[in-house]
C-alpha positions, 0 to 999 in steps of 0.5 A, spaced: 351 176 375 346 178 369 342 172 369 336 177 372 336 182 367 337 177 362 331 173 363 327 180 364 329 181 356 327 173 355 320 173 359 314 177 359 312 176 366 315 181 372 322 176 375 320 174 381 325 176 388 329 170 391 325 166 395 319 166 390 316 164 384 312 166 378 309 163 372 312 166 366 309 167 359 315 167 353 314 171 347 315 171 340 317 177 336 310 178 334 308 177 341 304 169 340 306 164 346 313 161 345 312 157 353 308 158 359 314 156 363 315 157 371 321 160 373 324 160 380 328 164 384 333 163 390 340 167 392 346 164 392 352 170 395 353 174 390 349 170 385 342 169 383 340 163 379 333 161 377 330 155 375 326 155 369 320 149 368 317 147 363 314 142 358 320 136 357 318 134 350 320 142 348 326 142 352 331 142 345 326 148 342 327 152 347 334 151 348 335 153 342 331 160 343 335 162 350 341 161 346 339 165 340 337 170 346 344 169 349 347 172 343 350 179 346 350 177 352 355 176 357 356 173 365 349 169 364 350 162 363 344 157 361 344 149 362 339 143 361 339 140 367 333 136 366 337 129 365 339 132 372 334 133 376 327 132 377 320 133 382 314 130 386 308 134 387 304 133 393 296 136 393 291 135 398 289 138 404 293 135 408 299 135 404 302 140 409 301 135 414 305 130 411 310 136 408 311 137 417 312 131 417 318 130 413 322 136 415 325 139 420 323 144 422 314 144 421 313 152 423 318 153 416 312 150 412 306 153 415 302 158 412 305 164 414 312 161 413 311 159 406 305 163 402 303 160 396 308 161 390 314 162 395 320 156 394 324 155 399 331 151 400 330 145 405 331 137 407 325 133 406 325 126 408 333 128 409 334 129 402 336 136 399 330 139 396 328 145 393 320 146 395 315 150 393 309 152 394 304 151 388 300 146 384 295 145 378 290 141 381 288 148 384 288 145 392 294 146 397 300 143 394 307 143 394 312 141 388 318 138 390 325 138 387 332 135 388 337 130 384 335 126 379 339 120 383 336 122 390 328 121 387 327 113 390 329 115 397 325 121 397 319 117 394 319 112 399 319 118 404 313 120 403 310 114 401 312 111 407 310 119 411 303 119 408 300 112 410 295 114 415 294 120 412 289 116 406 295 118 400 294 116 394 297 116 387 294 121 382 293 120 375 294 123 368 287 123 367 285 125 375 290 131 373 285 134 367 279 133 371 282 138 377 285 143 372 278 143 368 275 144 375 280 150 376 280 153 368 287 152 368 290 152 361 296 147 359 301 147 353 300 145 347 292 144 349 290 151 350 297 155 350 300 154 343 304 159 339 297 159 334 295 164 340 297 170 344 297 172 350 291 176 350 286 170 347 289 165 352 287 169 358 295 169 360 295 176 359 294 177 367 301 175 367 305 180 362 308 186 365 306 191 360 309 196 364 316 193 366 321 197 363 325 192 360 323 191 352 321 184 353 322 179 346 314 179 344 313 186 347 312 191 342 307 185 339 303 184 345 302 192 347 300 193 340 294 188 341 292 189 347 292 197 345 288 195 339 282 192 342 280 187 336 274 184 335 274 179 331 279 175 335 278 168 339 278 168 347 279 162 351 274 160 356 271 154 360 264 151 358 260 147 361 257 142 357 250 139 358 246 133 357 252 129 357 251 122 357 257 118 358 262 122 353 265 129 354 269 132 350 276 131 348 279 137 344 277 140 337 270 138 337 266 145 333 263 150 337 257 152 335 252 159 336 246 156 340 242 155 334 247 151 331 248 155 324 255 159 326 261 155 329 264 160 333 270 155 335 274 149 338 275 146 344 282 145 346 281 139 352 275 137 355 273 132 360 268 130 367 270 134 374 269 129 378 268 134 384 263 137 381 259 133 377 259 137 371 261 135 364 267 141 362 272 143 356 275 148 355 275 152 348 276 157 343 270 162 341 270 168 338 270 175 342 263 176 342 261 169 343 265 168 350 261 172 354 255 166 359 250 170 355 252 168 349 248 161 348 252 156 346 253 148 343 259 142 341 259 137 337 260 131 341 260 123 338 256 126 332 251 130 337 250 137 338 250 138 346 248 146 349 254 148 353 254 155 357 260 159 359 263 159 366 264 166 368 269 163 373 272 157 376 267 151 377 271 150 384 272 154 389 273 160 384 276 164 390 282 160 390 282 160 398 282 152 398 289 153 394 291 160 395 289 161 404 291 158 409 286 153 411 286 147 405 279 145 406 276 151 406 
């Protein structure tokens, strides 16, 4: 029965209500990154319980501070489930079309019916699943979670399902190409605890204002109250004159003249929609507006770069966020 209030203390974000989902940033007490996690949240009775995603290979790291976090607390109980359960994505514009076709009733996954961060309990390809309306690829998608052991039967539904539909595998690679299009930041890439949230843009995302006194809170407020200079902000680049090479990640930044290094990448690679040479990256303050002129070293060539101000694709989100995909 505390389970809401304890993850009101644990996480920086605002807990979402049963039926929707959040993404939320996790602190350490001196306010840097500890995770960038998902939470989920449904209503069973009396009872509410979330699902927390993040990234598997940190999962003993942040088992171990949910327990230190637990100390004191009683009527929560937190437990690793990911031996137990696991997901498929569907992104695309016509993943909603094919999600209608694997339930049972379509109108339950239309627009107005499911919104963009909502998460409903349903059968898909008559598997008990857990769905919810997100994706990082930055189009209309959809992440679908259920038991471990039923994943072969509800893979080989929507394989089956999708056919004509022009379904496809999508890779690793593919994966980073569509989130550079989109600025979205991944752990260990951009989001590390070397960073806070302010520098890495996940401020957008901390409740400042909630009453709760957040692991990290003091930390965070004090940052943002202090407005400092010198710090770094991670931004989007487009990188011009690319011939064959992008960058990968930990390339130098430098001042346009090529005299200063104002930073790092973190990640990089070709958008593909697009057509433009990306990375992301770690500037200093005064270098990450678009008039500040930049460049980055690639394969021993130093390349001009430009600051995106906004997404490269579809930078009001319509095509992910509204209700027709192909907008």
């Amino acid at each position: 029965p505390e389970s809401r209030r304890w993850l009101d203390h644990l996480l920086a974000c605002k807990v979402p209500p049963a039926g929707r989902m959040a993404l939320a940033p996790m602190l350490a007490f001196d306010g840097t990154l500890m995770g960038d996690l998902t939470v989920m949240s449904a209503r069973d009775g009396d009872t509410d319980r979330f699902l927390l995603l993040g990234s598997g290979y940190l999962q003993a790291f942040h088992m171990r501070h949910f327990a230190q976090q637990l100390e004191g607390w009683s009527g929560v109980c937190v437990r690793n489930v990911t031996d137990e359960v696991g997901g498929l994505a569907l992104a695309g514009p016509r993943s909603r079309e094919l999600l209608e076709r694997l339930v049972l009733d379509p109108s339950a996954v239309s627009h107005d019916a499911m919104r963009f961060m909502a998460v409903r309990s349903m059968d898909v390809g008559l598997v008990p699943a857990t769905v919810a309306r997100v994706s990082v690829t930055g189009e209309l998608g959809y992440e679908i979670t259920t038991q471990a052991s039923f994943l072969p039967g509800l893979y080989s539904a929507i394989v089956s399902a999708g056919q004509d539909l022009g379904l496809a595998h999508v890779g690793s690679y593919a994966l980073n190409s569509l989130r550079l299009e989109k600025s979205f930041g991944i752990w260990s890439r951009e989001f590390t605890p070397e960073f806070t949230p302010r520098m890495s843009g996940m401020d957008r995302f901390v409740a400042y204002d909630k009453a709760s006194d957040f692991v990290g809170k003091a930390a965070a407020t004090a940052e943002r109250a202090a407005h400092q200079k010198s710090e770094k902000r991670l931004v989007t680049l487009e990188v011009h004159g690319t011939d064959g090479a992008d960058a990968w990640g930990y390339e130098p930044v430098w001042s346009a003249d090529g005299q200063t290094n104002v930073g790092f990448t973190t990640s990089g690679g070709y958008g593909h929609t697009v057509g433009k040479s990306l990375a992301m990256a770690y500037v200093d303050a005064d270098a990450a507006s678009a008039a500040a002129g930049l460049s980055v070293h690639i394969l021993a060539e130093r390349l001009p770069a430009t600051v995106l101000t906004q997404p490269a694709w579809d930078p009001r989100g319509l095509r992910m966020l509204g209700p027709d995909p192909t907008a």
